[in-house]
Structures are given as structure tokens and as C-alpha cells.
PQR file of N, CA, C, O and H, with PARSE charges and radii, in Angstrom:
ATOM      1  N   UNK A   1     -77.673  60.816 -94.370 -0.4000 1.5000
ATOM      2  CA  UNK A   1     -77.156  60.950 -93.033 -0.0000 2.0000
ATOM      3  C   UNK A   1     -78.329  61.122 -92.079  0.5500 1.7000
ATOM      4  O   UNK A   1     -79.121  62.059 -92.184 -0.5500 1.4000
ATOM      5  N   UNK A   2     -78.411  60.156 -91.119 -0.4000 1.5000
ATOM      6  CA  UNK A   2     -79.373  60.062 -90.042 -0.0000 2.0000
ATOM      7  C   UNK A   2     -79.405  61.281 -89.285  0.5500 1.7000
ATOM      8  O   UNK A   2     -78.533  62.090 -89.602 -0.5500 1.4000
ATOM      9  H   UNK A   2     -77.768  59.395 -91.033  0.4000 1.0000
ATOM     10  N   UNK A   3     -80.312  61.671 -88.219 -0.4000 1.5000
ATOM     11  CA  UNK A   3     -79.775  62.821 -86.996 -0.0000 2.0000
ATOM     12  C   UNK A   3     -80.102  61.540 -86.290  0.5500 1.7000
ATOM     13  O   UNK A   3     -80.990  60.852 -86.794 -0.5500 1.4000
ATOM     14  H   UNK A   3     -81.020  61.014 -87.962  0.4000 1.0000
ATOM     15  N   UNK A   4     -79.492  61.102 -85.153 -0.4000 1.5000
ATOM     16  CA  UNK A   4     -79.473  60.137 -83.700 -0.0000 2.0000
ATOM     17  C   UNK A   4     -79.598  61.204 -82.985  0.5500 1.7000
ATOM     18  O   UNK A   4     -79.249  62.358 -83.238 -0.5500 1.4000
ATOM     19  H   UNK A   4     -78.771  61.661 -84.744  0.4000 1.0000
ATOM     20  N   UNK A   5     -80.288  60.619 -81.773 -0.4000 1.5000
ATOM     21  CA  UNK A   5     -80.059  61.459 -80.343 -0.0000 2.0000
ATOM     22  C   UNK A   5     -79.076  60.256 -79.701  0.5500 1.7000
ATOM     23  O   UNK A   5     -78.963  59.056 -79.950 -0.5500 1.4000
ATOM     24  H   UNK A   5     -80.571  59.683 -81.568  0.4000 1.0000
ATOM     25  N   UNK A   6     -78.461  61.112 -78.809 -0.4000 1.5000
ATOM     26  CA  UNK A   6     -77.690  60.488 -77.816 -0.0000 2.0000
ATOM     27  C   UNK A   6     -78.327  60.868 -76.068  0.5500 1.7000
ATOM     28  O   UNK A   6     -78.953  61.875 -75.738 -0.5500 1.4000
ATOM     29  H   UNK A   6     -78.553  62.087 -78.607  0.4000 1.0000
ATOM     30  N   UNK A   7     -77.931  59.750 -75.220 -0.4000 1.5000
ATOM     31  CA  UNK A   7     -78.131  60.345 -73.541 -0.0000 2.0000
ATOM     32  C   UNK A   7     -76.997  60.742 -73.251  0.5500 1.7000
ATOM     33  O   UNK A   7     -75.930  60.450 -73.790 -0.5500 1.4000
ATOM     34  H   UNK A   7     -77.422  58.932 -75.488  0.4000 1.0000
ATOM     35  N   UNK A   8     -77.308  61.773 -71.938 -0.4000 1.5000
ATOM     36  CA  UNK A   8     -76.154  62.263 -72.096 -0.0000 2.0000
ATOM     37  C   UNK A   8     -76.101  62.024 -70.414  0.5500 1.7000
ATOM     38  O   UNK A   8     -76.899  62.576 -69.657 -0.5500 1.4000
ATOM     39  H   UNK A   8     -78.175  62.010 -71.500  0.4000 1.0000
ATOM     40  N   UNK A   9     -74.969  61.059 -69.936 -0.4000 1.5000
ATOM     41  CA  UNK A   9     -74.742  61.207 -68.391 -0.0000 2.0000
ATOM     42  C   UNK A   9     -74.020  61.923 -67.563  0.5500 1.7000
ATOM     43  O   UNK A   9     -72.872  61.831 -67.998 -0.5500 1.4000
ATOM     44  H   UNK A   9     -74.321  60.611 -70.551  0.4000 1.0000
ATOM     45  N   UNK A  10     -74.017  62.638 -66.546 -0.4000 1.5000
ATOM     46  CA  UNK A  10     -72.808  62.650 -65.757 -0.0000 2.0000
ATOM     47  C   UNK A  10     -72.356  62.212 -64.956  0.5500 1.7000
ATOM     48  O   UNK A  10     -73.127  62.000 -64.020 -0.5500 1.4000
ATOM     49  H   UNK A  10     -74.950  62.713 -66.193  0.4000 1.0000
ATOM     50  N   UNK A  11     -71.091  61.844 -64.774 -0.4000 1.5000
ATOM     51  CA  UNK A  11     -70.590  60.477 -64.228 -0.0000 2.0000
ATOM     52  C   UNK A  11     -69.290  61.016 -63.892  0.5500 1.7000
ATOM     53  O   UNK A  11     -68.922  62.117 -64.303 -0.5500 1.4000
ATOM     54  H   UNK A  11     -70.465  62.016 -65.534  0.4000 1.0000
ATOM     55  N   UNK A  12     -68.281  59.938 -62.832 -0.4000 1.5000
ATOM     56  CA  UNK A  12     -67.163  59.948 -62.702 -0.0000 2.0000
ATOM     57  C   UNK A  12     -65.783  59.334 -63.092  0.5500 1.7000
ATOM     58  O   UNK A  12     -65.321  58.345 -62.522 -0.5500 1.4000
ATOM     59  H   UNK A  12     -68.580  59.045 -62.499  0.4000 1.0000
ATOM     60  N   UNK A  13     -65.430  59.710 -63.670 -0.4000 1.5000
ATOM     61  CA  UNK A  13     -63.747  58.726 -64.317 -0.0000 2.0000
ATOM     62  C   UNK A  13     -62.675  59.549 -63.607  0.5500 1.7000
ATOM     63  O   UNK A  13     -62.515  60.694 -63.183 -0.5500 1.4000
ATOM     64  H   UNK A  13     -65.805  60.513 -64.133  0.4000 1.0000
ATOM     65  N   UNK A  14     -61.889  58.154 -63.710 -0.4000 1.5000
ATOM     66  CA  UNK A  14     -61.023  57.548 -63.178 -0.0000 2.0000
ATOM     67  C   UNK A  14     -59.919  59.067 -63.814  0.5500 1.7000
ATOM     68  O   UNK A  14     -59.656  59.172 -65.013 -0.5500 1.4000
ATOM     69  H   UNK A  14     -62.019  57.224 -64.054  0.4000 1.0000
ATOM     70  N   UNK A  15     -59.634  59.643 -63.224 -0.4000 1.5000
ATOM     71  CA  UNK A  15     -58.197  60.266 -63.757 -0.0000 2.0000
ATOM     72  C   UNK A  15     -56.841  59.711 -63.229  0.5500 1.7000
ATOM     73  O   UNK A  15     -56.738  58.709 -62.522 -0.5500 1.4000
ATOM     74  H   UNK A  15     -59.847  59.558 -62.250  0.4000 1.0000
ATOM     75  N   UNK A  16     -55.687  60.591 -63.716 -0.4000 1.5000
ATOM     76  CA  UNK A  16     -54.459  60.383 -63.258 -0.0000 2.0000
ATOM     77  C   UNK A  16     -54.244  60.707 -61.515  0.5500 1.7000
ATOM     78  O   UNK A  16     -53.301  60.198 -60.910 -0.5500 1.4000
ATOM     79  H   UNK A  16     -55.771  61.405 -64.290  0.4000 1.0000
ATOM     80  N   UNK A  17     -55.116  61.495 -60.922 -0.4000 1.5000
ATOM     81  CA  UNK A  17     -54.879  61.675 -59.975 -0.0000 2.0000
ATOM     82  C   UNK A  17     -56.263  61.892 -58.980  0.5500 1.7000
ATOM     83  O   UNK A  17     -56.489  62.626 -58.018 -0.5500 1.4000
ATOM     84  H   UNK A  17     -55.882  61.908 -61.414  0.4000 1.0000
ATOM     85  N   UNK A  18     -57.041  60.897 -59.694 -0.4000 1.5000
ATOM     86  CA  UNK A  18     -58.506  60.572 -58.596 -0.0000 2.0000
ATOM     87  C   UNK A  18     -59.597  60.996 -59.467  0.5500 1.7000
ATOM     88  O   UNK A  18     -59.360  61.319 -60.631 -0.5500 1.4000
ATOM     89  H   UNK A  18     -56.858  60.300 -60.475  0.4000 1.0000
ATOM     90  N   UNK A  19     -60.869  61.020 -58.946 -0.4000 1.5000
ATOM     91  CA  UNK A  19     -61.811  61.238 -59.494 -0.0000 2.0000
ATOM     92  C   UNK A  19     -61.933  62.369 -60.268  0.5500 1.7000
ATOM     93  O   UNK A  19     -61.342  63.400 -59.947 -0.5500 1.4000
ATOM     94  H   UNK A  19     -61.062  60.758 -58.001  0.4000 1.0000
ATOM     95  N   UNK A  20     -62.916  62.278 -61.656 -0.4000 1.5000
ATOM     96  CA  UNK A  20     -63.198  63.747 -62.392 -0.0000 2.0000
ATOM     97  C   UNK A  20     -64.274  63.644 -62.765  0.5500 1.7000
ATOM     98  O   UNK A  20     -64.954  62.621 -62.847 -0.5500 1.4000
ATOM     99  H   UNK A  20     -63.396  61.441 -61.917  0.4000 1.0000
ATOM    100  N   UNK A  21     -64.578  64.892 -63.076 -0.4000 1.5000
ATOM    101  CA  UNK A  21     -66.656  64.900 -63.647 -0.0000 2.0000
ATOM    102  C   UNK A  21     -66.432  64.761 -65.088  0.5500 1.7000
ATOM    103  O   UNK A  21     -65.520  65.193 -65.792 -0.5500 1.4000
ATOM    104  H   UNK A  21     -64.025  65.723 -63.010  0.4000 1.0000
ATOM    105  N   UNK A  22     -67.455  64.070 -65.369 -0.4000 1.5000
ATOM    106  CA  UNK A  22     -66.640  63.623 -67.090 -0.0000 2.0000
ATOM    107  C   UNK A  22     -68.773  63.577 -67.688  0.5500 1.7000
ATOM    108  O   UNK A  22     -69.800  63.914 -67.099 -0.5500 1.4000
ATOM    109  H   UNK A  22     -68.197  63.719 -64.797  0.4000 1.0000
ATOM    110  N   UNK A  23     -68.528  63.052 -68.917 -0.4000 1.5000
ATOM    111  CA  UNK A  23     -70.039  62.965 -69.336 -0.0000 2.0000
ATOM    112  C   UNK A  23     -69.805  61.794 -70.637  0.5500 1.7000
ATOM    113  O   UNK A  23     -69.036  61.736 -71.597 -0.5500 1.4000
ATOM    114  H   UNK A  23     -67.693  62.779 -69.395  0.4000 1.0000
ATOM    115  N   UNK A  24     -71.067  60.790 -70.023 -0.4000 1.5000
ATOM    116  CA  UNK A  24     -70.988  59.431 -70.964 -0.0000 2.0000
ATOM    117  C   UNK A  24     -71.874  59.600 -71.822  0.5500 1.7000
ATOM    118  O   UNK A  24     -73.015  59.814 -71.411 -0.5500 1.4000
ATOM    119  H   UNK A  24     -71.691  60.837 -69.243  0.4000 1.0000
ATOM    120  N   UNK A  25     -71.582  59.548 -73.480 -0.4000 1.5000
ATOM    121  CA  UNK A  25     -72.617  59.612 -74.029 -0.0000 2.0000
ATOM    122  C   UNK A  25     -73.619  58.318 -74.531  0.5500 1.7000
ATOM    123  O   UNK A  25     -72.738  57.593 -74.993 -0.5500 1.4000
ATOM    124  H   UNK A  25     -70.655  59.374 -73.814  0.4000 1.0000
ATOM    125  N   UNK A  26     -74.526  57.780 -74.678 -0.4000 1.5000
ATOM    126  CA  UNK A  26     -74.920  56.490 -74.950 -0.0000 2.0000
ATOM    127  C   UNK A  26     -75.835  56.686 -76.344  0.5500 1.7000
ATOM    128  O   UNK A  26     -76.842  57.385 -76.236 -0.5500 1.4000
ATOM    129  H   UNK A  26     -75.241  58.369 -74.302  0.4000 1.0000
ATOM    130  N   UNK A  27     -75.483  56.023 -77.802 -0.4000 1.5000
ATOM    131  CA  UNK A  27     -76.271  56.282 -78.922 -0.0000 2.0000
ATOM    132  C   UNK A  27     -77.702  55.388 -78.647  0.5500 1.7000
ATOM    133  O   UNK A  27     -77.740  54.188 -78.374 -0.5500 1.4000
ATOM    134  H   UNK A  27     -74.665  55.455 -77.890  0.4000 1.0000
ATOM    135  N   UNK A  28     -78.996  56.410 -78.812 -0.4000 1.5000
ATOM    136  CA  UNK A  28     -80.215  56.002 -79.068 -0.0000 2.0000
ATOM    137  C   UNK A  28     -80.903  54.625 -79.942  0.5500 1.7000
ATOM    138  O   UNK A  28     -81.946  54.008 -79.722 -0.5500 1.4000
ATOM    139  H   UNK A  28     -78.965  57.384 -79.034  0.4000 1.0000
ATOM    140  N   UNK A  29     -79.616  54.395 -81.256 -0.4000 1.5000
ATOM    141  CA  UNK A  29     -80.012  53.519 -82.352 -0.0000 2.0000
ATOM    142  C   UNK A  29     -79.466  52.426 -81.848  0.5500 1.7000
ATOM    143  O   UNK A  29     -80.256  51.509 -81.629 -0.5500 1.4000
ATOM    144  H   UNK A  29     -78.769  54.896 -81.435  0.4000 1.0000
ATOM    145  N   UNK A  30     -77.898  52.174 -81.495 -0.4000 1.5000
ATOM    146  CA  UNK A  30     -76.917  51.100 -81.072 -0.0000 2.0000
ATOM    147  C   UNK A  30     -76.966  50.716 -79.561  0.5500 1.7000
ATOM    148  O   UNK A  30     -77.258  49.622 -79.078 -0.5500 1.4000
ATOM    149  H   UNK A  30     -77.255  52.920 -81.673  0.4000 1.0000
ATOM    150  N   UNK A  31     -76.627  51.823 -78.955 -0.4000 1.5000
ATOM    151  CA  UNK A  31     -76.192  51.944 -77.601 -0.0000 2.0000
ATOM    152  C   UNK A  31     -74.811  51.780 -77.396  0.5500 1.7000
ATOM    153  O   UNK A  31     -74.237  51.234 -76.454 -0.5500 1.4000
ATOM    154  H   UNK A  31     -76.390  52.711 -79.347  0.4000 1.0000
ATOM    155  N   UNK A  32     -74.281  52.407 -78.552 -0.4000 1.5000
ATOM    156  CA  UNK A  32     -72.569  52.414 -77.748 -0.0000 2.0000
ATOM    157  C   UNK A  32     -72.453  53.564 -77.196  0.5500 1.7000
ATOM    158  O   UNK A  32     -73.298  54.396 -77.526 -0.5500 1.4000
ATOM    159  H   UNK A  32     -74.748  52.850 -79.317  0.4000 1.0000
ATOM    160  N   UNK A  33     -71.773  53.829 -76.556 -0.4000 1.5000
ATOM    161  CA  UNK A  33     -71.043  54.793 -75.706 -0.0000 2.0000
ATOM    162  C   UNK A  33     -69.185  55.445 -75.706  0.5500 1.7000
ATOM    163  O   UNK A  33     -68.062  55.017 -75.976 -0.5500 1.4000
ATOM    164  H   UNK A  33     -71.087  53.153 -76.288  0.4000 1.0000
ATOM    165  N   UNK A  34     -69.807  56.642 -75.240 -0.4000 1.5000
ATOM    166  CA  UNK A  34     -68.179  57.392 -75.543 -0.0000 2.0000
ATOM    167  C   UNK A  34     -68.574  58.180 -74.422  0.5500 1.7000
ATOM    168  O   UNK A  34     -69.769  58.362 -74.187 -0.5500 1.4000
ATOM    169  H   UNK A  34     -70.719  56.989 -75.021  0.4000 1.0000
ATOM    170  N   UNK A  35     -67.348  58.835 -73.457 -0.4000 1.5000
ATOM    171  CA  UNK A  35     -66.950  59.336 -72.470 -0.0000 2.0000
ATOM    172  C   UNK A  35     -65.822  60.239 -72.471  0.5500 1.7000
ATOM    173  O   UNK A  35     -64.843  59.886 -73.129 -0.5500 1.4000
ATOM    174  H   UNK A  35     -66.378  58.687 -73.648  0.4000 1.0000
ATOM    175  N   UNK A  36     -65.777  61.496 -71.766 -0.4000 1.5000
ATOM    176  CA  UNK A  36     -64.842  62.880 -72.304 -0.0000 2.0000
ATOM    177  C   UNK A  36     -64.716  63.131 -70.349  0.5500 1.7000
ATOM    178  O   UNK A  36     -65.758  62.862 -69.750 -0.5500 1.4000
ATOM    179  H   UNK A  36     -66.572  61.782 -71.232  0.4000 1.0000
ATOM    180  N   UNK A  37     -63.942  63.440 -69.790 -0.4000 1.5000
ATOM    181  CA  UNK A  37     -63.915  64.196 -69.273 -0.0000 2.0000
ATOM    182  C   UNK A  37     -64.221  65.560 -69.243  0.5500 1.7000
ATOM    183  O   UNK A  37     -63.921  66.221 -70.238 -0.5500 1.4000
ATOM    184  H   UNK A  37     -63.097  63.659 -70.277  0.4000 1.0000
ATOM    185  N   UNK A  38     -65.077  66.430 -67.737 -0.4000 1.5000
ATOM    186  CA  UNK A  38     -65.634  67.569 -68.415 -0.0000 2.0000
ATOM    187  C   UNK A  38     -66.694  67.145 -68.497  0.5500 1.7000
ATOM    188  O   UNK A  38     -66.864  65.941 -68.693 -0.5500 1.4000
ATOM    189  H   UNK A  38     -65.321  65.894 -66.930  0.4000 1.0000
ATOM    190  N   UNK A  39     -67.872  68.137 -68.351 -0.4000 1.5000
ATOM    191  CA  UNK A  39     -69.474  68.056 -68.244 -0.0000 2.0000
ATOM    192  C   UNK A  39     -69.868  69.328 -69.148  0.5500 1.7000
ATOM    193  O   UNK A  39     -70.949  69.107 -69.694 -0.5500 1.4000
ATOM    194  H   UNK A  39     -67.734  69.114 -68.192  0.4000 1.0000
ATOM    195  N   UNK A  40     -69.290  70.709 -69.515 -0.4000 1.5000
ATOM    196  CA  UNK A  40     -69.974  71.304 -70.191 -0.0000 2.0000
ATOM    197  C   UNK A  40     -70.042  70.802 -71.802  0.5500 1.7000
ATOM    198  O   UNK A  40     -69.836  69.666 -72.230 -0.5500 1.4000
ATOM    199  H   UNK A  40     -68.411  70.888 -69.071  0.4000 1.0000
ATOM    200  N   UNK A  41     -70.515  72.426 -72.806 -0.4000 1.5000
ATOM    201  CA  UNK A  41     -70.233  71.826 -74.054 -0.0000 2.0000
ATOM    202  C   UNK A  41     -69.480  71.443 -74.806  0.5500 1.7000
ATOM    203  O   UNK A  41     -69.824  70.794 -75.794 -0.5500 1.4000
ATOM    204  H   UNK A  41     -70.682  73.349 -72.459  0.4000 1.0000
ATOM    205  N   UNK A  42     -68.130  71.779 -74.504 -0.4000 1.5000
ATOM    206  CA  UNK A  42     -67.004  71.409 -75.231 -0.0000 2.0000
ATOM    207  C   UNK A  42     -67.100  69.489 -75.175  0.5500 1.7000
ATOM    208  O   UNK A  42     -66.942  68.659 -76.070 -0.5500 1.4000
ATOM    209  H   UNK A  42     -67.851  72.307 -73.702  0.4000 1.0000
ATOM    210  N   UNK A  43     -67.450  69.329 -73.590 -0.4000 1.5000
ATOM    211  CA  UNK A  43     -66.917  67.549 -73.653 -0.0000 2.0000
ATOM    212  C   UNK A  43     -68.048  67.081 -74.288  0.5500 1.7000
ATOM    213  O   UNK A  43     -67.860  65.954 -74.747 -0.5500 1.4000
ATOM    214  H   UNK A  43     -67.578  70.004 -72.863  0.4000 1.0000
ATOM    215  N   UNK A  44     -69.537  67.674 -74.559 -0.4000 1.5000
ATOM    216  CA  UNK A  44     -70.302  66.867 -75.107 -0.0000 2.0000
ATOM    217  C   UNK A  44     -70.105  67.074 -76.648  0.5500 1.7000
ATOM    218  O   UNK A  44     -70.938  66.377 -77.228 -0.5500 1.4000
ATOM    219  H   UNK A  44     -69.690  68.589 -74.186  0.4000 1.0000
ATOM    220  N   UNK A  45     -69.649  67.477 -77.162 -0.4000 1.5000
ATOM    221  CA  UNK A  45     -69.476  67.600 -78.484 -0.0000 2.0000
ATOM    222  C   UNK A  45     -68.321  67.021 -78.508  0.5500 1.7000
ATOM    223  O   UNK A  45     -68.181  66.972 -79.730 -0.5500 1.4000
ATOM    224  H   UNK A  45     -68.972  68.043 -76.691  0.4000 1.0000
ATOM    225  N   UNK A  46     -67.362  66.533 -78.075 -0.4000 1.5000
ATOM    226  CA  UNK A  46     -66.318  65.522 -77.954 -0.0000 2.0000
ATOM    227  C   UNK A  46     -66.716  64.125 -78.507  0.5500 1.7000
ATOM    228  O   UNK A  46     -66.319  63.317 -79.347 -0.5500 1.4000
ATOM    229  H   UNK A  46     -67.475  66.573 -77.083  0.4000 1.0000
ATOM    230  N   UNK A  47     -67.922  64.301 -77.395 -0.4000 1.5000
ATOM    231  CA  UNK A  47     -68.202  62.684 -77.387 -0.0000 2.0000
ATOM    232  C   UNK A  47     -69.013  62.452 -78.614  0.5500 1.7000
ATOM    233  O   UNK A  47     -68.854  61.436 -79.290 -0.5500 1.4000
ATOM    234  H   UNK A  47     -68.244  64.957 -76.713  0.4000 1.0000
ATOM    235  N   UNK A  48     -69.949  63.451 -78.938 -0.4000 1.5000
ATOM    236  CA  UNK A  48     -70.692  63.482 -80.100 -0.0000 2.0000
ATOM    237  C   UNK A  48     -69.158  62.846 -81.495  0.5500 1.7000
ATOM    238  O   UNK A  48     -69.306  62.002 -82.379 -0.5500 1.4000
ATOM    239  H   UNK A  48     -70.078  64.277 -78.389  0.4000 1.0000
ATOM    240  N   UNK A  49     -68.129  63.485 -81.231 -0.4000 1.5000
ATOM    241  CA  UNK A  49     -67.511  63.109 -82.523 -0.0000 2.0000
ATOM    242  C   UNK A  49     -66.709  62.133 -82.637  0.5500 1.7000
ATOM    243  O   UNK A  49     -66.050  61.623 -83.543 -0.5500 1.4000
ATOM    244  H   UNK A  49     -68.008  64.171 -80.513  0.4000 1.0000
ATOM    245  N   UNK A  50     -66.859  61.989 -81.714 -0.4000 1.5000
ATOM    246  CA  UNK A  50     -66.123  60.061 -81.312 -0.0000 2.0000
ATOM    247  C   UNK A  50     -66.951  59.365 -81.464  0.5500 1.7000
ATOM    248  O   UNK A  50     -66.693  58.328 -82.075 -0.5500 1.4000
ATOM    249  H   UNK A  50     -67.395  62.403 -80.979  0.4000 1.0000
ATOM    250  N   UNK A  51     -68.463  59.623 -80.938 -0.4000 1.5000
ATOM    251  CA  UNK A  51     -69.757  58.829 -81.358 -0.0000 2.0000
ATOM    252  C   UNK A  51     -69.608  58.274 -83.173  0.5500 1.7000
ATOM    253  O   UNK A  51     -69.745  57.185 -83.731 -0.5500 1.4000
ATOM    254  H   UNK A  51     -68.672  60.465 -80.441  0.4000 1.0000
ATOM    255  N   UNK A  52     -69.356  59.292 -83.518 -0.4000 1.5000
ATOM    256  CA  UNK A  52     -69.708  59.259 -85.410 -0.0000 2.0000
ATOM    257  C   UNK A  52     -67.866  58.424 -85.862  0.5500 1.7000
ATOM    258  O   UNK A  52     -67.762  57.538 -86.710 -0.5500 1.4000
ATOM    259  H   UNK A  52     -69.244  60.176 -83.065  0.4000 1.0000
ATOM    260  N   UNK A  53     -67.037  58.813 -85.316 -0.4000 1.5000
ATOM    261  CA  UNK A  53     -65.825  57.874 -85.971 -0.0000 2.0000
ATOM    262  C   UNK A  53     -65.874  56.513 -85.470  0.5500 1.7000
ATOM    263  O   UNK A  53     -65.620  55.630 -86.289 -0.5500 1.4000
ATOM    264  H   UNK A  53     -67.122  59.533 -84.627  0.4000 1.0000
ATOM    265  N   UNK A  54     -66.230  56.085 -83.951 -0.4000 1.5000
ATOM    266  CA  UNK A  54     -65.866  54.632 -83.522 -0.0000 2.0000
ATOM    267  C   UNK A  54     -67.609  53.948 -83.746  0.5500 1.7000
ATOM    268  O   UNK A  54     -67.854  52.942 -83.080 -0.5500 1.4000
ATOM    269  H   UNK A  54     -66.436  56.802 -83.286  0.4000 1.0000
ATOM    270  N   UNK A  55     -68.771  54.517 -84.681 -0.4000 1.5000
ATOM    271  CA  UNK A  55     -70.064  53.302 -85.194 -0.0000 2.0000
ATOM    272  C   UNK A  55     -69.692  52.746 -85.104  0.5500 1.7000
ATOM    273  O   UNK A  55     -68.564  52.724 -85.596 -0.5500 1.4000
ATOM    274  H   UNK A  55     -68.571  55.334 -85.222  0.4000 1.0000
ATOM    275  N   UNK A  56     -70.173  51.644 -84.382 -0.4000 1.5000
ATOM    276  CA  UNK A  56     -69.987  50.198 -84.314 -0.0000 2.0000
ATOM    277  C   UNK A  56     -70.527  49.191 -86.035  0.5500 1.7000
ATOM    278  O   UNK A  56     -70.105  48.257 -86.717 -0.5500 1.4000
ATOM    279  H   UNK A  56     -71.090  51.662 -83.983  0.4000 1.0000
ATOM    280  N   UNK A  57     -72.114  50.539 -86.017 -0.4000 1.5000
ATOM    281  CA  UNK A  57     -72.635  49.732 -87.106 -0.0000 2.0000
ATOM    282  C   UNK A  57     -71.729  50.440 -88.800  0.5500 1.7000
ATOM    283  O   UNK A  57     -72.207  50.031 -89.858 -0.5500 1.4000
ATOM    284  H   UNK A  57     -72.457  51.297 -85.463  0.4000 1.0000
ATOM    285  N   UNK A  58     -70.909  51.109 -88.850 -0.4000 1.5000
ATOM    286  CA  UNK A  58     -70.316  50.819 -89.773 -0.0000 2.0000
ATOM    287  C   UNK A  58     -70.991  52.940 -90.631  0.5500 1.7000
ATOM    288  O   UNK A  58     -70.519  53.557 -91.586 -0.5500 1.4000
ATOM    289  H   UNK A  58     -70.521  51.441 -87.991  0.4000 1.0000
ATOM    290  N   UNK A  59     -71.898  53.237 -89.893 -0.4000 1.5000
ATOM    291  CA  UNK A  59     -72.367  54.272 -90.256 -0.0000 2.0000
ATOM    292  C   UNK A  59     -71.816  56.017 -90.055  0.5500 1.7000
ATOM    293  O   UNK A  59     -71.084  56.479 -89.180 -0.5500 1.4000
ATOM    294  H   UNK A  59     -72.282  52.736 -89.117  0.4000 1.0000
ATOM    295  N   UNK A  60     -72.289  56.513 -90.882 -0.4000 1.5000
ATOM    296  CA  UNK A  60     -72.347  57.669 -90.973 -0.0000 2.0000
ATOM    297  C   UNK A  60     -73.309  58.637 -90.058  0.5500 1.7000
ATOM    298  O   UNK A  60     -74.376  58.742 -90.662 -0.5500 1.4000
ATOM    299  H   UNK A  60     -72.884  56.138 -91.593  0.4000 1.0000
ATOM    300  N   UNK A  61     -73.336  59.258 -89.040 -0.4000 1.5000
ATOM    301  CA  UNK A  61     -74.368  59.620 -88.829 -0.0000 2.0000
ATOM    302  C   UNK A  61     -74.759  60.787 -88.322  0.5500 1.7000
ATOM    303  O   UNK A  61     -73.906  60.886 -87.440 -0.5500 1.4000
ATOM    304  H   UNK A  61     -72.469  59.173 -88.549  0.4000 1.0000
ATOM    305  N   UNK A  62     -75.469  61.827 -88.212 -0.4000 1.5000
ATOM    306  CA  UNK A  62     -75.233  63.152 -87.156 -0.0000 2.0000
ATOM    307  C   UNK A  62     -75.583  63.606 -85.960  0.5500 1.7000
ATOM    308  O   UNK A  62     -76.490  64.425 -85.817 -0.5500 1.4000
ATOM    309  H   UNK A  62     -76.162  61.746 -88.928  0.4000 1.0000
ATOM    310  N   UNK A  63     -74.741  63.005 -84.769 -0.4000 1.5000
ATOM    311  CA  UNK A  63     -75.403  62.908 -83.369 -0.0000 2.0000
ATOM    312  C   UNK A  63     -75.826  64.076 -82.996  0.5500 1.7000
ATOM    313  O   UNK A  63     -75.535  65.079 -83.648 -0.5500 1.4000
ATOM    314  H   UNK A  63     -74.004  62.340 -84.885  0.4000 1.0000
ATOM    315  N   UNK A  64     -76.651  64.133 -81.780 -0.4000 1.5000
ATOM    316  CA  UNK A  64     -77.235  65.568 -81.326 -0.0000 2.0000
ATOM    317  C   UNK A  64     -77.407  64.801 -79.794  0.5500 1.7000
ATOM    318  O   UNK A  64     -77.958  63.708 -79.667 -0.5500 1.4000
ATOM    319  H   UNK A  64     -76.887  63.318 -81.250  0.4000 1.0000
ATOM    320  N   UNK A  65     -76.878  65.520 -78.762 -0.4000 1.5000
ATOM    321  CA  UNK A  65     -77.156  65.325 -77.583 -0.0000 2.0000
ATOM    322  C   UNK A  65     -78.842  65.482 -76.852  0.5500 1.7000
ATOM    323  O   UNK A  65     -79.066  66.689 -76.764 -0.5500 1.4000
ATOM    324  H   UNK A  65     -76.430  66.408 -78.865  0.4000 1.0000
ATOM    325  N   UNK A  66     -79.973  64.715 -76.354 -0.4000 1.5000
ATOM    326  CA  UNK A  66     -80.930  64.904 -75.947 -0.0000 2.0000
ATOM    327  C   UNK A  66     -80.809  66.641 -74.886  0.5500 1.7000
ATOM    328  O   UNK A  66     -80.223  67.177 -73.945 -0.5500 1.4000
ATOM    329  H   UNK A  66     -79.790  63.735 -76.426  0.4000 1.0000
ATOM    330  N   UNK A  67     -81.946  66.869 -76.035 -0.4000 1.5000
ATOM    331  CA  UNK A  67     -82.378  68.552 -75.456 -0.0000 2.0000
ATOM    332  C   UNK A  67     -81.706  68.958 -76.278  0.5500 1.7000
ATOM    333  O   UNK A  67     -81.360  69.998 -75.716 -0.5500 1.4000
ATOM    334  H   UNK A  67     -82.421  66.434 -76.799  0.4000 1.0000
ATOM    335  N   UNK A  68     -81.010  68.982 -77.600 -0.4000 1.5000
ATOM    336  CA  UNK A  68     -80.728  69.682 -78.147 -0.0000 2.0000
ATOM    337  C   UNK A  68     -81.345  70.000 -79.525  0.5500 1.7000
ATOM    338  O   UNK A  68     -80.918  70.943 -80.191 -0.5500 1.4000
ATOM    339  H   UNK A  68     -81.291  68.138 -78.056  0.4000 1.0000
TER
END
């Protein structure tokens, strides 16, 4: 099992009822991306575990958000 870093953005999505602060994560190795609504740690560890189920490349891996 690899450690990846991921970037970690903050950005705005689209909610049900207008804009929200959300955080995009982008993988270091691939560059796919996953997005949580929410900017603290709960949403980045969200995205971290959506990172590891939707690999594109088919992998296993253990993300870590940059700075961490």
C-alpha cells in the first residue's frame, strides 16, 4: 500500500439552495479528484476515502492530505 499525497482546494459547490464552501481533493499520482462539502477535517477525510474507493487506476492506496 502506497502513502499518495493529495491537494487539497477550497472551492465552491453548487448546493440545494446556492453556494457552499466545500474542499476538492486532487490525487498527486493520477489526478482524479473528489469533492465533500465543508472545508474542515471531517470533509477532508471524506474525500480522502472516496479518493481510495473510486481509483481510477484500479489501486489500493493510503491518501494523506498535503501538510499532513
Amino acid at each position: 500500500m502506497s502513502r499518495v499525497r493529495c491537494h487539497v482546494e477550497h472551492i465552491e459547490l453548487d448546493g440545494d439552495y446556492g453556494a457552499v464552501d466545500g474542499v476538492r481533493l486532487t490525487c498527486s499520482k493520477c489526478g482524479h479528484q473528489t469533492e465533500s462539502f465543508g472545508t474542515d477535517g471531517p470533509s477532508i477525510r471524506r474525500c480522502l476515502a472516496l479518493m481510495n474507493e473510486e481509483c481510477e487506476c484500479g489501486q489500493n492506496n493510503f491518501y494523506v492530505a498535503e501538510g499532513q
